[in-house]
MDAnalysis code that builds the backbone (N, CA, C; Angstrom):
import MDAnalysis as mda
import numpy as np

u = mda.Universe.empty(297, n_residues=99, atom_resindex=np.repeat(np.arange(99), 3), trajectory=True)
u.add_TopologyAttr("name", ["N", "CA", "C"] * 99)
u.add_TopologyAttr("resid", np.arange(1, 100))
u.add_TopologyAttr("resname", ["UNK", "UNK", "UNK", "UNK", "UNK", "UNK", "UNK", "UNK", "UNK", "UNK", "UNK", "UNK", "UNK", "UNK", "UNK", "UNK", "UNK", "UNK", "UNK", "UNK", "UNK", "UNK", "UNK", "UNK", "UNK", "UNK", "UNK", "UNK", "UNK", "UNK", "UNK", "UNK", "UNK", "UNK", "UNK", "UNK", "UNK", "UNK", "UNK", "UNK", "UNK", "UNK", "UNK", "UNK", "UNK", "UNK", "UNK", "UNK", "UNK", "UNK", "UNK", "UNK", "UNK", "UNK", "UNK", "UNK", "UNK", "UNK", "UNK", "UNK", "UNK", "UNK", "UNK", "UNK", "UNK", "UNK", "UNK", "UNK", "UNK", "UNK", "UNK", "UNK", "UNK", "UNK", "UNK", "UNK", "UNK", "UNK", "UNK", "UNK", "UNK", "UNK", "UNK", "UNK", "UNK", "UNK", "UNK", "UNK", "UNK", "UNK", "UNK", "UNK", "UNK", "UNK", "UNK", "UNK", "UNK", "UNK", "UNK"])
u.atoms.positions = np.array([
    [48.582, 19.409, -4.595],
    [47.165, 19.533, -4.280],
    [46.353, 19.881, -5.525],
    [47.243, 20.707, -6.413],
    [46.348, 21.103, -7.216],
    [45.738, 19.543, -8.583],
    [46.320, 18.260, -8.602],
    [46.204, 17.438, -9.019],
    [44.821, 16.892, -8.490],
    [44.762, 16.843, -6.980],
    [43.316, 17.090, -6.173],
    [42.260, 17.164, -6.696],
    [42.330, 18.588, -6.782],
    [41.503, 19.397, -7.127],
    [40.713, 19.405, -8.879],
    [41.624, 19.135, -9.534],
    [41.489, 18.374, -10.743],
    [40.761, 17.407, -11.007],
    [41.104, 16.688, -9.808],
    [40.182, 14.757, -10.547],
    [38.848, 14.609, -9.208],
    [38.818, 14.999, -8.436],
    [38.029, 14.946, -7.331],
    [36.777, 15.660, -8.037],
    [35.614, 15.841, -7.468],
    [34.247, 15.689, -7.625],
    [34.452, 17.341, -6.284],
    [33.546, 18.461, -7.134],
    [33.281, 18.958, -6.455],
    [32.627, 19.049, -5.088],
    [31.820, 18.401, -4.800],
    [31.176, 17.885, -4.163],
    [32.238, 17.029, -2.661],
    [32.686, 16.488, -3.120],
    [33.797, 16.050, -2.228],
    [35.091, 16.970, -1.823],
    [35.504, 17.065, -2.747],
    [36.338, 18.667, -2.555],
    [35.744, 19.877, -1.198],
    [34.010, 20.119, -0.971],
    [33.827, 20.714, -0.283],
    [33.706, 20.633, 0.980],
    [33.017, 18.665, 1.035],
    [33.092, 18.113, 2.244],
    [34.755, 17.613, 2.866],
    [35.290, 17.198, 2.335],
    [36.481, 16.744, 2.482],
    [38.035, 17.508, 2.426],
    [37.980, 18.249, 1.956],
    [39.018, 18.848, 1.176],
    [39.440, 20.186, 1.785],
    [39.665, 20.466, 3.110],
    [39.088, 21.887, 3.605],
    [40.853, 22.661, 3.397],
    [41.035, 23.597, 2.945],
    [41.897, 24.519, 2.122],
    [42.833, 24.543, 3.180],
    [42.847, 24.650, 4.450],
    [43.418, 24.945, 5.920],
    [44.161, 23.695, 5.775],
    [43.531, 21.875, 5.614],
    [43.872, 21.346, 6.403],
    [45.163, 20.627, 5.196],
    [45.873, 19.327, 5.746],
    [47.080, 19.289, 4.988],
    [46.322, 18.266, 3.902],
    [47.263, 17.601, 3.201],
    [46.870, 16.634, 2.187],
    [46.481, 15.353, 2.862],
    [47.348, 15.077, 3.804],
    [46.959, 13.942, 4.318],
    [45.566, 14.069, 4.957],
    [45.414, 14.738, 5.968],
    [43.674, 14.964, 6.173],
    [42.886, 14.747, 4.949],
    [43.304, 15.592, 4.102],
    [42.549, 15.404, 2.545],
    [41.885, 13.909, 2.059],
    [43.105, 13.230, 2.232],
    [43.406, 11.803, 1.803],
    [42.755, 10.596, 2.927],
    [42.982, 11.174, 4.248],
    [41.975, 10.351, 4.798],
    [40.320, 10.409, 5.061],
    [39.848, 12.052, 5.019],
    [38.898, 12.398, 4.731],
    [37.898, 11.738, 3.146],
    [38.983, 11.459, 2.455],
    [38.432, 11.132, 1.493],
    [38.428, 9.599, 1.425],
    [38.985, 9.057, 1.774],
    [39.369, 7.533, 2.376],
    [37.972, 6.952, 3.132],
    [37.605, 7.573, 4.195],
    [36.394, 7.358, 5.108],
    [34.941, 7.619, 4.256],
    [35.313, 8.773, 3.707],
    [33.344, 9.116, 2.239],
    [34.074, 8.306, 1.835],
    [34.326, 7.408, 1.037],
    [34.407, 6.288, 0.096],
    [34.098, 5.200, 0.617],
    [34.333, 5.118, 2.287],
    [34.106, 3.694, 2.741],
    [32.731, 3.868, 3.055],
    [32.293, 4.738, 3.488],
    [30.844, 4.977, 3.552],
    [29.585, 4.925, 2.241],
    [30.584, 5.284, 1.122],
    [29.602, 5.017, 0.015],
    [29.851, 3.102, -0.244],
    [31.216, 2.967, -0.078],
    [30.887, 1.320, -0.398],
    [30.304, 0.961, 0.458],
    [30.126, 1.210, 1.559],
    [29.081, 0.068, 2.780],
    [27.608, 0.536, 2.492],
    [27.322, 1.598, 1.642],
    [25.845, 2.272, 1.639],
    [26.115, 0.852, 0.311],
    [26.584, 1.088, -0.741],
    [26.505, 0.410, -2.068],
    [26.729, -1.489, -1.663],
    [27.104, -2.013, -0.701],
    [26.864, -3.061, -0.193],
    [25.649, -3.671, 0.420],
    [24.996, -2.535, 0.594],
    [23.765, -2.400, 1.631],
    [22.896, -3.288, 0.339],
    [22.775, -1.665, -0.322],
    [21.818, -1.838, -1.617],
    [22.093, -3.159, -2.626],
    [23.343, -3.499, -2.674],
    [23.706, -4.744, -3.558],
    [22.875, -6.139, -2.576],
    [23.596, -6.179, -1.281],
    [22.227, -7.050, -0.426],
    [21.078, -7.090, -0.790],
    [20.449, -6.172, -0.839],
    [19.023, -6.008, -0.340],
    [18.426, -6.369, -2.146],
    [19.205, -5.597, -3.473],
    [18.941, -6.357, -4.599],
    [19.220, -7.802, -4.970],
    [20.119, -8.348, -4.511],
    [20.206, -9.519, -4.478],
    [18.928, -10.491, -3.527],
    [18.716, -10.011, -2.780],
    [17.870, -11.008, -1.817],
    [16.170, -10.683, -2.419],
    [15.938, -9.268, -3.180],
    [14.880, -9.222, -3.771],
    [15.109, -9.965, -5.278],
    [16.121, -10.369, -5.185],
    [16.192, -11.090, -7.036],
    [16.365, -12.737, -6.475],
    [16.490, -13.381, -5.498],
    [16.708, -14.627, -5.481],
    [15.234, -15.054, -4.024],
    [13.943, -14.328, -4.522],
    [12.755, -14.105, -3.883],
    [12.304, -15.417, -4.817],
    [11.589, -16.909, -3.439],
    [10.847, -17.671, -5.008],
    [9.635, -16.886, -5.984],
    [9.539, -17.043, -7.149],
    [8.363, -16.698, -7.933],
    [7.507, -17.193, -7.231],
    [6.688, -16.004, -7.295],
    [5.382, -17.060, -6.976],
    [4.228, -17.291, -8.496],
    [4.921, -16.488, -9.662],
    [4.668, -16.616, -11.112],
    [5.328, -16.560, -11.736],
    [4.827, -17.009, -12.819],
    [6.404, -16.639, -13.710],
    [6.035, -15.107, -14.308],
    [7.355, -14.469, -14.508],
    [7.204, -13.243, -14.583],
    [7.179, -12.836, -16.148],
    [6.201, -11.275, -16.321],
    [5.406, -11.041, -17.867],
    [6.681, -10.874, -18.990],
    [7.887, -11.026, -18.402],
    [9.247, -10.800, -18.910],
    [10.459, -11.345, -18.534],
    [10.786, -13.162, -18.842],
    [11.413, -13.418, -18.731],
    [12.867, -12.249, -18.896],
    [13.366, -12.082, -19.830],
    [14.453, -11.713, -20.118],
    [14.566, -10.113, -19.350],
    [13.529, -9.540, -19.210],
    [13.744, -8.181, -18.021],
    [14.201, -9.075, -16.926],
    [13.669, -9.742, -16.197],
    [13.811, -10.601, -15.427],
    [14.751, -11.290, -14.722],
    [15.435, -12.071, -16.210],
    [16.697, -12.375, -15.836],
    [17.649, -11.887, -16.253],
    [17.963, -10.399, -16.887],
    [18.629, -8.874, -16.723],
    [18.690, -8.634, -15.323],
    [17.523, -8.340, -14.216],
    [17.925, -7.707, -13.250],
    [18.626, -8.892, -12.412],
    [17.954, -10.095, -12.688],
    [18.969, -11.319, -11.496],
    [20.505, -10.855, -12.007],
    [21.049, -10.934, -13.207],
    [22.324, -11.105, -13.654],
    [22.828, -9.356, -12.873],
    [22.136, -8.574, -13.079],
    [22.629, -7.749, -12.394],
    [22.956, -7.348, -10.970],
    [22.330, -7.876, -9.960],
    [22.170, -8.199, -8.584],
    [23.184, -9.334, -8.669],
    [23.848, -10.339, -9.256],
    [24.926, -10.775, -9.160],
    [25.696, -9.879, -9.029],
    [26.315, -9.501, -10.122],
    [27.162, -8.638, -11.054],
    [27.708, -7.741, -10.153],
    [26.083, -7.095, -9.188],
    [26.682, -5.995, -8.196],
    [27.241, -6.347, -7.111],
    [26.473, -7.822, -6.967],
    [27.097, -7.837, -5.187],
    [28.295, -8.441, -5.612],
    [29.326, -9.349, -6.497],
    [30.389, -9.614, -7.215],
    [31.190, -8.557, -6.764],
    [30.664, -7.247, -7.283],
    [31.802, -6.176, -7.006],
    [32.051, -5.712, -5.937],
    [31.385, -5.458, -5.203],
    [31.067, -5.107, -3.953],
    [31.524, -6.399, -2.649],
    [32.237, -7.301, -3.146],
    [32.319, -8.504, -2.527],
    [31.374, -9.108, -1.618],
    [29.708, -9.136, -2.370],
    [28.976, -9.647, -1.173],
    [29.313, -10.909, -0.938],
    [29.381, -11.532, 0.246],
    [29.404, -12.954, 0.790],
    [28.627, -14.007, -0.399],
    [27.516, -13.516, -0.757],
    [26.422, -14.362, -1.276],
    [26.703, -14.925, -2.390],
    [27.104, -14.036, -3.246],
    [27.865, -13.743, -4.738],
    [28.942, -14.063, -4.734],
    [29.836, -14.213, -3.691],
    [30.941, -14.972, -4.384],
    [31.398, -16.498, -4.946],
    [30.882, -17.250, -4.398],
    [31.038, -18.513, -4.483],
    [29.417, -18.761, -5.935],
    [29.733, -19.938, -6.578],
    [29.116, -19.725, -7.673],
    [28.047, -20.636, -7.640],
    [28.322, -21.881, -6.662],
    [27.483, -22.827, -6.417],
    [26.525, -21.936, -5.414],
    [26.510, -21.212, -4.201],
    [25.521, -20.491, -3.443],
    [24.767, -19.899, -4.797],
    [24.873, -18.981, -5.459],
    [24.080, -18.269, -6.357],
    [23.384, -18.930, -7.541],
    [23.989, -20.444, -7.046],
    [23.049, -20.973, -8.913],
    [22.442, -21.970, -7.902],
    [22.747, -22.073, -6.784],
    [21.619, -22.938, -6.431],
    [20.413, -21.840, -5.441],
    [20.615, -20.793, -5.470],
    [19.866, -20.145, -5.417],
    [18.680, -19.645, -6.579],
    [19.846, -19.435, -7.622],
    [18.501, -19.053, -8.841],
    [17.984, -20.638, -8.905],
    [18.214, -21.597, -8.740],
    [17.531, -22.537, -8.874],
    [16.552, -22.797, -8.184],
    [16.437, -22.278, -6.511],
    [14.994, -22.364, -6.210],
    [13.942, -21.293, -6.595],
    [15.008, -20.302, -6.899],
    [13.915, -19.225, -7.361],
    [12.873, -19.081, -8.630],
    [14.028, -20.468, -9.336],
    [12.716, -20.632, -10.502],
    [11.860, -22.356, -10.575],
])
């Protein structure tokens, strides 16, 4: 346990980690906050992606800010395995109507 306690995030340690219960509780407690932060971090990768593949309705005062945050709203939902982002033809024929 004490390896635990070491690499874990205080913060989790307090919600998760309760001194009483065994390791395995530990381990699934901590199993479930993780799936909850990836489905929160899936959420947000959605919702940036669908605000980055919005048509212009101008062209924007900064190309290259611009197409920084598209590449990044890939990048995230990529990791996060969004549906949208994986396949390469959906996402470039998407930035393609978007510009």
């Amino acid at each position: 346990m004490d390896w635990i306690t070491s690499y874990v995030a205080d913060t989790y340690l307090r919600t998760c980690c309760n001194p009483s219960d065994s390791l395995d509780v530990w381990y699934k407690n901590l199993c479930e906050e993780f799936k909850l932060a990836t489905e929160e971090a899936k959420i947000s990768a959605f919702h940036a992606y669908h605000e980055a593949t919005k048509p212009l309705t101008r062209a924007p005062k900064d190309w290259y800010k611009w197409l920084v945050a598209w590449e990044d709203a890939i990048s995230t939902g990529k990791s996060v395995r969004l549906a949208e982002t994986s396949d390469p033809v959906s996402w470039f024929e998407a930035f393609i109507k978007v510009i």
